[in-house]
Backbone bond lengths (Angstrom), bond angles and torsions (degrees), N, CA, C in turn:
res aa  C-N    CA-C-N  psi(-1)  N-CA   C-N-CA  omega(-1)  CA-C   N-CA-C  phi
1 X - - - 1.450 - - 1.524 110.01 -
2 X 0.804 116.20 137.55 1.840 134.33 -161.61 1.534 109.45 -105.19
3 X 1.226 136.22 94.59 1.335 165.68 -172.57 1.649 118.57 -74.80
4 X 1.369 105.62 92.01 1.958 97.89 167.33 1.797 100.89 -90.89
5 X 0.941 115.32 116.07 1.712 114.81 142.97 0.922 123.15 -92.05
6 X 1.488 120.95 131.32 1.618 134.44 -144.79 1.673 88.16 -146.40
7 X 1.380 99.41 122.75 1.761 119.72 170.15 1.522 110.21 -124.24
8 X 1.057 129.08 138.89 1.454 160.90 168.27 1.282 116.37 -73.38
9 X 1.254 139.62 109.26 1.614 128.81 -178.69 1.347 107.00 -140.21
10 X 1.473 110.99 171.69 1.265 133.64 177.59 1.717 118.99 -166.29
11 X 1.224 144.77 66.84 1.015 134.79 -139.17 1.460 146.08 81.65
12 X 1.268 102.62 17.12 1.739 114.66 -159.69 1.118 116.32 -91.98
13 X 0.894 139.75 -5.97 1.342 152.82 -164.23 2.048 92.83 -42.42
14 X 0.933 116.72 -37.70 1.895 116.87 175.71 1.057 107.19 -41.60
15 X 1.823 116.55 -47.17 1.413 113.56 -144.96 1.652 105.02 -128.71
16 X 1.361 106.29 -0.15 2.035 94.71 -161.59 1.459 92.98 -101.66
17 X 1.615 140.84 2.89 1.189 114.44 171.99 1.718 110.30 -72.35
18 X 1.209 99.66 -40.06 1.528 103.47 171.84 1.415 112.11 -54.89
19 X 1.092 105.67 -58.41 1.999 112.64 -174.04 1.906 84.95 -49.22
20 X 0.870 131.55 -93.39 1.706 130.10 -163.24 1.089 91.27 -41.14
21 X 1.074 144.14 -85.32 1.855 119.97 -164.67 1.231 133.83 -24.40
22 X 1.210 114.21 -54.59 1.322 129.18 -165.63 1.851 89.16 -81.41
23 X 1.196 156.29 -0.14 1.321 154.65 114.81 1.016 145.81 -61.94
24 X 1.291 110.18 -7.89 1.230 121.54 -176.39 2.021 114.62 -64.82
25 X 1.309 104.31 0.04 1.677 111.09 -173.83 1.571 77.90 -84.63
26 X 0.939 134.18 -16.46 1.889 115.94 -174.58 1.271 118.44 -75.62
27 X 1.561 127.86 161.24 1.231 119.73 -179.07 1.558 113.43 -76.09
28 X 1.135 128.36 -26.33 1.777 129.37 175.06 1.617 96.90 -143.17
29 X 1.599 103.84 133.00 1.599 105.26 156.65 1.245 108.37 -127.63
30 X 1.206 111.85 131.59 1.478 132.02 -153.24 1.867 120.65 -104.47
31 X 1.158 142.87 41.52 0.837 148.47 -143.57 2.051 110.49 -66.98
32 X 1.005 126.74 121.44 1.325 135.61 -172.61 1.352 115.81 -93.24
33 X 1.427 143.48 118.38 1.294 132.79 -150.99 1.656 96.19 -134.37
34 X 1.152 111.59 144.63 1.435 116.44 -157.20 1.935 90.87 -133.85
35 X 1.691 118.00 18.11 1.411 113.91 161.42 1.124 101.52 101.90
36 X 1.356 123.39 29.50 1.661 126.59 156.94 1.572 103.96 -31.35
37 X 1.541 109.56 138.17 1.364 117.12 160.66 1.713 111.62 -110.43
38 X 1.294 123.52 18.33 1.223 129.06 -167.75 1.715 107.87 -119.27
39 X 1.135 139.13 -167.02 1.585 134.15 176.76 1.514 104.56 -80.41
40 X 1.125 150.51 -18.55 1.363 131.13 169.77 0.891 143.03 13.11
41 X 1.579 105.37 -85.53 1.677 130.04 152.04 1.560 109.44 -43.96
42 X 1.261 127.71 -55.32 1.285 109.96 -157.83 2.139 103.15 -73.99
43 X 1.547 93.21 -30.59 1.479 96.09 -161.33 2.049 92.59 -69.94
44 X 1.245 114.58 -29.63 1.749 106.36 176.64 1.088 115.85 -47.91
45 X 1.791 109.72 -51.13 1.114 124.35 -166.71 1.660 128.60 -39.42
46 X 1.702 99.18 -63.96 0.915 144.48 -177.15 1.894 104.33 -50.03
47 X 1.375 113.15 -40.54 0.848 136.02 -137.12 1.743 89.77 -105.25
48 X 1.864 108.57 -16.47 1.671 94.81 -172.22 1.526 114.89 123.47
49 X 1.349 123.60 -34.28 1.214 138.16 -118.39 1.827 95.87 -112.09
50 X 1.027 147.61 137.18 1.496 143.38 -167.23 1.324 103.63 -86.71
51 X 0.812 144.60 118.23 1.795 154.43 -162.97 1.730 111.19 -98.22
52 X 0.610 176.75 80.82 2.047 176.54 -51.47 2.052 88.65 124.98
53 X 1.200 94.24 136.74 1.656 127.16 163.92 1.728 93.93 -101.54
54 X 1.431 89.26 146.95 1.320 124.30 171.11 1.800 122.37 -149.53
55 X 1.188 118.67 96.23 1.434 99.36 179.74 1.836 122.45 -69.49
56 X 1.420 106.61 135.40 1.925 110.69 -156.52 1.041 98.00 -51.54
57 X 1.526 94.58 147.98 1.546 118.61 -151.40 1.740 89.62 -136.75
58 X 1.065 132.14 -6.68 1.489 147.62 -157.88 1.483 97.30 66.99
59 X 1.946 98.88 161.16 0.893 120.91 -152.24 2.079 104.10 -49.47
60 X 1.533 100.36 -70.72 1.434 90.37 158.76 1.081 161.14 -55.66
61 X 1.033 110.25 -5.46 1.710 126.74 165.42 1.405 103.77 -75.26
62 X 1.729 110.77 -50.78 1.617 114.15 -156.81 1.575 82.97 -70.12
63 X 1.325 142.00 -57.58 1.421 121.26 -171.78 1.308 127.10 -61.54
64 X 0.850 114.94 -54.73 1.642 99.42 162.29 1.645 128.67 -68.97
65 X 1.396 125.90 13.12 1.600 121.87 103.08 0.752 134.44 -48.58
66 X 1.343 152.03 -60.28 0.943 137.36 158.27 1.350 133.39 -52.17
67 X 0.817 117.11 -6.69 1.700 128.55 157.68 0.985 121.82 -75.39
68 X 1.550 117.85 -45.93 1.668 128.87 170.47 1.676 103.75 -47.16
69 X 1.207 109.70 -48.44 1.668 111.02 -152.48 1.654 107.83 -95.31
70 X 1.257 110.12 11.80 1.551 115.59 170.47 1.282 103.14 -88.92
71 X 1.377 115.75 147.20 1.686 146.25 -169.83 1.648 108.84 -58.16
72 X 1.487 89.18 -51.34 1.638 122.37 -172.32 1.217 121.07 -68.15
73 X 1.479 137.64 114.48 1.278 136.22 160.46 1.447 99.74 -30.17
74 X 1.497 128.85 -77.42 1.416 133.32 -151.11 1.529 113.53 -90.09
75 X 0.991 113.46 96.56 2.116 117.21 -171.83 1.234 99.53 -93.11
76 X 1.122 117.15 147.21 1.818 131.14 151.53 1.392 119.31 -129.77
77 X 1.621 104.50 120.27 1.196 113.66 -166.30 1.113 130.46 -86.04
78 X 1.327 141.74 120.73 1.320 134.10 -156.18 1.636 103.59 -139.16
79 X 1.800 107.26 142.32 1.289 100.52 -177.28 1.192 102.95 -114.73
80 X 1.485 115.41 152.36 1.696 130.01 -164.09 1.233 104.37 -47.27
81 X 1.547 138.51 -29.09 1.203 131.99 -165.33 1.807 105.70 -97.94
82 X 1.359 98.72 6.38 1.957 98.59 -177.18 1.735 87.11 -103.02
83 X 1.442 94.80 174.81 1.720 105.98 171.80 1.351 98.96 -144.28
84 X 1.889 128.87 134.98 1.149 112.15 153.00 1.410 139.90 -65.04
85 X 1.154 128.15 117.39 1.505 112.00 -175.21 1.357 122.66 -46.84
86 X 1.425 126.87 -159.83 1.265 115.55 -175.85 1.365 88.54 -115.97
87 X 1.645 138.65 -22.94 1.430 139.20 -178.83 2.047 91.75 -68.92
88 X 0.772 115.44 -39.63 1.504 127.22 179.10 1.863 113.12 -43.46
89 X 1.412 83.17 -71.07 1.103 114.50 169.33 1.625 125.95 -30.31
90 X 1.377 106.47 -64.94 1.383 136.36 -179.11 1.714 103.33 -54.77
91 X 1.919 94.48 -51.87 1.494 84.39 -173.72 1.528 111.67 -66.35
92 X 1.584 119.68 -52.21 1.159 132.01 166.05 2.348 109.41 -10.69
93 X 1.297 83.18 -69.27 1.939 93.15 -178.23 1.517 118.92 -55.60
94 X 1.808 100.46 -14.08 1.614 89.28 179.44 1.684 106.44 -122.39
95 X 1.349 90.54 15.26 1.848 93.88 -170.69 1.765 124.94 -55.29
96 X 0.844 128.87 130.48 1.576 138.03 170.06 1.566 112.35 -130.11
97 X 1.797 90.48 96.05 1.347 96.79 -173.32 1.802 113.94 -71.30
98 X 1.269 104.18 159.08 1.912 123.09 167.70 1.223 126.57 -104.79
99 X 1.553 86.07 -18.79 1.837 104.68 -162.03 1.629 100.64 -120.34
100 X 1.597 107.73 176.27 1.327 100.92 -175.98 1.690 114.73 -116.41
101 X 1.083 99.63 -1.00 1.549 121.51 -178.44 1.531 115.20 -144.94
102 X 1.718 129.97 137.19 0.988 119.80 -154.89 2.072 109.01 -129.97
103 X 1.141 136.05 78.50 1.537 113.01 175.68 1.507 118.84 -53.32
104 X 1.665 102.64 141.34 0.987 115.81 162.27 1.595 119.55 -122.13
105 X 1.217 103.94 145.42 1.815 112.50 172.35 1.339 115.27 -77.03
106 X 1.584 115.15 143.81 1.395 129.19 177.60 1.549 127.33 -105.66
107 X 1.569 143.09 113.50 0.790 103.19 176.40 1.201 128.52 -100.18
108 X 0.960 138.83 134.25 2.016 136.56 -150.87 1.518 101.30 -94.53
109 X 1.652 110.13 138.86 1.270 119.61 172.25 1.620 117.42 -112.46
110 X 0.911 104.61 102.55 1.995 90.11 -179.12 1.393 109.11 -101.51
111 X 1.232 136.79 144.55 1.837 141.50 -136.69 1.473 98.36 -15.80
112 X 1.181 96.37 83.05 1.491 94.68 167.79 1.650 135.53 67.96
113 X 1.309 119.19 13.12 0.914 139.05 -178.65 1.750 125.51 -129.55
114 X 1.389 114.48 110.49 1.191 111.61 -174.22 1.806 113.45 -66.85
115 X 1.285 113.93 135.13 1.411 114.03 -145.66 1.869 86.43 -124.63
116 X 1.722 126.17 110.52 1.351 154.64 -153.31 1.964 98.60 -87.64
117 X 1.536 85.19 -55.70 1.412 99.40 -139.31 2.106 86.84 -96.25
118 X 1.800 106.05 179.53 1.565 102.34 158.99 1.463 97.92 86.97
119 X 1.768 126.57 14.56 1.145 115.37 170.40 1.763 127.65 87.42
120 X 1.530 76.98 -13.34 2.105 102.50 -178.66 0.924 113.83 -73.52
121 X 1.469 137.33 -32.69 1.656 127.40 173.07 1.808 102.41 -125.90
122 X 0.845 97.09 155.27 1.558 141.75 -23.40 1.438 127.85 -56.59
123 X 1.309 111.97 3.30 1.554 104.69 175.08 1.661 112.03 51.24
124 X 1.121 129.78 61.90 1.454 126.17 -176.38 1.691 98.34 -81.86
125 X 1.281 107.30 149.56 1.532 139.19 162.77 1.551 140.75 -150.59
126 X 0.990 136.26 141.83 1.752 122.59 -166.02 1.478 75.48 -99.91
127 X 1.929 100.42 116.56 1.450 136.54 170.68 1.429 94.08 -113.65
128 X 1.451 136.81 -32.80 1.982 113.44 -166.70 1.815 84.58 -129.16
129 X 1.156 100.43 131.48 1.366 117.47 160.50 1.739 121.93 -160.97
130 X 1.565 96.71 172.16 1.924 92.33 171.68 1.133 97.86 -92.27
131 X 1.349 101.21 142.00 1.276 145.70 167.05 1.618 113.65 -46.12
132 X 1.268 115.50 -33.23 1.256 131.19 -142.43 2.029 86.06 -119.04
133 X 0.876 89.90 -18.17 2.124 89.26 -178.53 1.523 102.90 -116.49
134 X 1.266 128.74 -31.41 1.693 125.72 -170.64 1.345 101.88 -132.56
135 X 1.497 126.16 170.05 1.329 157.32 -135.33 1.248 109.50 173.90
136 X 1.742 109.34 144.13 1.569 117.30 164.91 1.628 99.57 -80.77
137 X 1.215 108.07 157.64 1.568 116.86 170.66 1.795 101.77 -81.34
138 X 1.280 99.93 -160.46 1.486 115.50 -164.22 1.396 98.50 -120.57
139 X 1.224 111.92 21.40 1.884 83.38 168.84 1.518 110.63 -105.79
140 X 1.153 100.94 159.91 2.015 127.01 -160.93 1.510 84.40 -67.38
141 X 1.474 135.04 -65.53 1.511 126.23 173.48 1.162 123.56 -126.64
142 X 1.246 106.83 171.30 1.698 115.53 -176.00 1.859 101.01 57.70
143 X 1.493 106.11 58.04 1.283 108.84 -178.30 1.873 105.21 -80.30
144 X 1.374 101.74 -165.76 1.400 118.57 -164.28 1.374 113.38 179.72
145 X 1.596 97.29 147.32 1.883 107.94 172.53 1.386 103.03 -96.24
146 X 1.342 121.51 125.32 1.610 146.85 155.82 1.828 122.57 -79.16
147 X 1.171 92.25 122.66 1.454 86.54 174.77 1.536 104.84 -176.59
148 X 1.680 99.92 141.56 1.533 110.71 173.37 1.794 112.61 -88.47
149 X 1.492 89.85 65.85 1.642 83.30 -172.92 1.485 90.99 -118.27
150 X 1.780 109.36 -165.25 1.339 142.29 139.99 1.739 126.00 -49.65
151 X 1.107 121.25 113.51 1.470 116.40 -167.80 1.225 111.51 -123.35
152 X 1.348 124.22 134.25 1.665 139.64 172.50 1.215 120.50 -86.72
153 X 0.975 126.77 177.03 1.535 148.45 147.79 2.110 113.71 -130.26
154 X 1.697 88.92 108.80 1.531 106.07 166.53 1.496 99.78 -56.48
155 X 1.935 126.94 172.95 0.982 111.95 177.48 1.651 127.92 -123.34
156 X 1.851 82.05 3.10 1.485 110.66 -176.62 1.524 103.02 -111.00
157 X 1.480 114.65 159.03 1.775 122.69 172.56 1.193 128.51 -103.60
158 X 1.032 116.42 152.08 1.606 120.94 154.08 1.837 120.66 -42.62
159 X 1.501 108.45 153.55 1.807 68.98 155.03 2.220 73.71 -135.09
160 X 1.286 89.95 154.72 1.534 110.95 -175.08 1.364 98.09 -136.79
161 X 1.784 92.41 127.96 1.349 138.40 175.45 1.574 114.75 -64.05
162 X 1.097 107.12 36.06 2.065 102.38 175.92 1.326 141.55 11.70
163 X 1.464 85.32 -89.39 1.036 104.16 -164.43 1.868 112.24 -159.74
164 X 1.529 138.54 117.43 1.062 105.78 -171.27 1.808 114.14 -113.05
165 X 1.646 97.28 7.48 1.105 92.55 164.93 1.078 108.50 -151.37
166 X 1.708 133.88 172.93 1.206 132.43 174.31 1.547 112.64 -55.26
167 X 1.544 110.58 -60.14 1.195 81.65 171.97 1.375 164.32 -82.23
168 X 1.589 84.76 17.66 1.781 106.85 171.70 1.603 114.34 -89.04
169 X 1.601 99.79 -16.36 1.828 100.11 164.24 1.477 102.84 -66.89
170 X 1.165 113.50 -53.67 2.020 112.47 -158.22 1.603 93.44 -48.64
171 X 1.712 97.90 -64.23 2.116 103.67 -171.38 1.337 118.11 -30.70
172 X 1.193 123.11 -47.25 1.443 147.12 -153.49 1.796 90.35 -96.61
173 X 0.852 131.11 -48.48 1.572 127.44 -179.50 1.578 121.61 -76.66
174 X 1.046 97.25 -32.31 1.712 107.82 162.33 1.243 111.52 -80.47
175 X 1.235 138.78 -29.56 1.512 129.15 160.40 1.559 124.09 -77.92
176 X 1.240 105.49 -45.48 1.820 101.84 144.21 1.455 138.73 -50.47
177 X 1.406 119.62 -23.61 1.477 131.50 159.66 1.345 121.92 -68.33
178 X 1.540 112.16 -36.85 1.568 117.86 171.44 1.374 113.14 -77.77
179 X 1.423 120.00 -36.58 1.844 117.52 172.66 1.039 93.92 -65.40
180 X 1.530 134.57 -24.44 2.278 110.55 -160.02 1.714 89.77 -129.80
181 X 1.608 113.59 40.72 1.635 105.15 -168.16 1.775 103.23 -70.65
182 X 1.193 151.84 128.98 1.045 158.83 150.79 1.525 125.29 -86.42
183 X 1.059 133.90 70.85 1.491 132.06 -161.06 1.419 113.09 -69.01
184 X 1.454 113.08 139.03 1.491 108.76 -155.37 1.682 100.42 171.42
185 X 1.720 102.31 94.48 1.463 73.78 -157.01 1.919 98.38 -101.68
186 X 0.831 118.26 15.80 1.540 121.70 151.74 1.471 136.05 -40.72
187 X 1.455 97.35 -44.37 1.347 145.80 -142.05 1.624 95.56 -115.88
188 X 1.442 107.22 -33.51 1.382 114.97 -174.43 1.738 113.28 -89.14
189 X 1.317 111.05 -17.72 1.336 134.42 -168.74 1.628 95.51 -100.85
190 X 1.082 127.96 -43.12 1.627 118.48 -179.03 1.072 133.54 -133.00
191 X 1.372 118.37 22.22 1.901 129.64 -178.79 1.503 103.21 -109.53
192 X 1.402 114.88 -4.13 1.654 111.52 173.95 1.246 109.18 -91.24
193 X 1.502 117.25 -9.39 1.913 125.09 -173.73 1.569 103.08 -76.24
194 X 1.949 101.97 -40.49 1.179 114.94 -150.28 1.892 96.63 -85.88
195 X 1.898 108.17 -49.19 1.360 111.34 169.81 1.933 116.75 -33.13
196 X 1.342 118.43 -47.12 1.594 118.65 174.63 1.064 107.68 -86.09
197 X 1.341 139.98 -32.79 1.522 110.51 166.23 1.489 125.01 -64.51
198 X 1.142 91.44 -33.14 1.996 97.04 -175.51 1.556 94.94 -66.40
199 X 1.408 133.37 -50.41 1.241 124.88 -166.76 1.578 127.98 -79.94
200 X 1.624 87.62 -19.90 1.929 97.34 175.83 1.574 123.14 -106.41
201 X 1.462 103.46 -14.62 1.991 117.86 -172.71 1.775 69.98 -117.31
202 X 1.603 134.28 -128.40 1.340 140.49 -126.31 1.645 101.64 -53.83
203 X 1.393 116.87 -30.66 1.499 95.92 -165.25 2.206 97.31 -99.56
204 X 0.925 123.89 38.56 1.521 143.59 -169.67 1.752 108.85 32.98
205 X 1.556 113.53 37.11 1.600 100.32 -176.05 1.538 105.82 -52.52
206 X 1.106 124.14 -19.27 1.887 110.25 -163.88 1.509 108.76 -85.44
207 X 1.691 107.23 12.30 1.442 110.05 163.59 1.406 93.35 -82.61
208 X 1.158 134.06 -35.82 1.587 106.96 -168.71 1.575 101.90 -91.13
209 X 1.240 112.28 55.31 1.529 107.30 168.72 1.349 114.47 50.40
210 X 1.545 126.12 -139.72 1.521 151.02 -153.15 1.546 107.76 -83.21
211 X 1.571 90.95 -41.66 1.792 97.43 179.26 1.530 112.41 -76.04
212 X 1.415 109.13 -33.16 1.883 110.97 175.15 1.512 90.73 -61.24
213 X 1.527 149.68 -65.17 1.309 127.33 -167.99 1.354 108.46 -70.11
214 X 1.255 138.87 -55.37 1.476 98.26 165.80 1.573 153.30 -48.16
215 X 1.212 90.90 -22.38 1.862 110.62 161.08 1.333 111.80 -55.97
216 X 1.623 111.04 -67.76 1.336 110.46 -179.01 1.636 116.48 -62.28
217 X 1.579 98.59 -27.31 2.180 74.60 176.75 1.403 106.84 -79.85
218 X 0.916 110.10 -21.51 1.589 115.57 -170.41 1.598 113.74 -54.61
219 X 1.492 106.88 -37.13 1.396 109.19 179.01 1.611 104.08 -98.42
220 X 1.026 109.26 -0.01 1.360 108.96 172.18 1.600 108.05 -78.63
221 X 1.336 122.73 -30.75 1.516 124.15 -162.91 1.914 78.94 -79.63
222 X 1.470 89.88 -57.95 1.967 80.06 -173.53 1.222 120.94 -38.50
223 X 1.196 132.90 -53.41 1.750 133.34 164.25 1.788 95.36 -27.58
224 X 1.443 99.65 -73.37 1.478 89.34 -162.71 1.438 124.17 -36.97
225 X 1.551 112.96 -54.47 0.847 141.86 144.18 1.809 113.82 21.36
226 X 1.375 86.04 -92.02 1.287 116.41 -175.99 1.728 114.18 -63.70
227 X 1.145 110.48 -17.55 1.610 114.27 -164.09 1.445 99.93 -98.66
228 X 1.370 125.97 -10.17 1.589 143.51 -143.30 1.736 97.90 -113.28
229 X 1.128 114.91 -62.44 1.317 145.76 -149.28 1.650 114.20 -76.49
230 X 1.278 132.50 113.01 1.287 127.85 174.88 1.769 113.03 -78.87
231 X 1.369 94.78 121.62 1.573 112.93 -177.93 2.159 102.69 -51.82
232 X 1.330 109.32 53.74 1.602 94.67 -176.89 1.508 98.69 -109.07
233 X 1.183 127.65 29.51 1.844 113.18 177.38 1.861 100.10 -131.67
234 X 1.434 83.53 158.59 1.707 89.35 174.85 1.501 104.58 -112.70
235 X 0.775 89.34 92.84 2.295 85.64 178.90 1.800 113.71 -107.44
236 X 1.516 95.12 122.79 1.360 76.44 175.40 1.601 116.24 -124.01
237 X 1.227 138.65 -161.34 1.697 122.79 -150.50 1.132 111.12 -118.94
């Protein structure tokens, strides 16, 4: 089975030499550039990797461009800040799919710390599918692949690069609150109580100690965030 990996960028040059490595067992990796002014492009290049501009289209649109423009019936999508493992990998090189769409698990790092608890792992998502049976949807964030198909579970994960500091959670969450802003101020007054309890009491963040309560308020301000905020900017990542 013949493999496009297709990445999304804008500035990455930190994180996509790793992201292309750890793909490079695929038959094309396809990198989508949305007008990096940093080495990105040149470091993909260099690296093997098929380079295409796209001006942002939001998050889901720009991926399923990049889906369109891969070689490969079967793509797996990977973002510059994830890495395939090499257990990943392995399965990936001997795969014979049944299904037509595939989830995979993530494991999330926040400053440096692989983070268990809070709903984060496994983090499932349909990352390998045909092209020809599934699609990303259309929303600007917190996108997704749709499809009336057959669905798997791979048996190995991602591991994804988070976040490495607090204040690269807030940056990154305030620009995700304005792409998914929902104004609602009901909603804005009492779904951030409910966002940290669900994530620190039902989903067990206070197993991860100090960092599970900062996780959980952290996405708690994002709720707020989002409930507060008039959807009037186009920002993309």
């Amino acid at each position: 089975m013949k493999i496009s990996v297709v990445i999304i960028t804008k500035n990455s040059e930190k994180y996509i030499k790793d992201a292309i490595k750890s793909a490079l067992f695929a038959d094309e990796v396809l990198v989508l550039d949305s007008g990096s002014s940093d080495r990105t492009c040149e470091i993909a290049k260099k690296l093997g990797a098929r380079v295409e501009f796209q001006e942002w289209l939001g998050f889901g649109k720009q991926k399923q461009k990049a889906v369109e423009l891969a070689k490969n019936d079967w793509v797996f999508v990977l973002d510059s800040d994830e890495r395939i493992t090499e257990e990943l990998k392995e399965e990936l090189l001997n795969f014979k799919p049944d299904r037509d769409a595939y989830f995979v698990g993530r494991i999330n790092y926040f400053w440096g710390k692989s983070i268990r608890y809070l709903g984060l792992f496994p983090d499932y998502s349909i990352r390998l599918f045909n092209k020809k049976k599934a699609s990303f949807n259309d929303k600007e964030v917190h996108e997704s692949v749709e499809c009336n198909c057959k669905k798997g579970y791979l048996k190995n994960n991602l591991i994804h690069l988070a976040y490495e500091s607090v204040e690269e959670f807030i940056s990154k969450q305030n620009r995700y609150s304005t792409l998914g802003a929902k104004p609602n101020k009901l909603k804005a007054i009492f779904a951030p109580f409910w966002t940290f309890f669900k994530l620190y009491f039902l989903k067990l963040g206070f197993l991860e100690g100090w960092d599970g309560f900062i996780i959980a308020r952290l996405y708690s301000q994002y709720t707020f965030w989002k409930y507060i905020k008039d959807r009037n900017e186009n920002i993309s990542d």
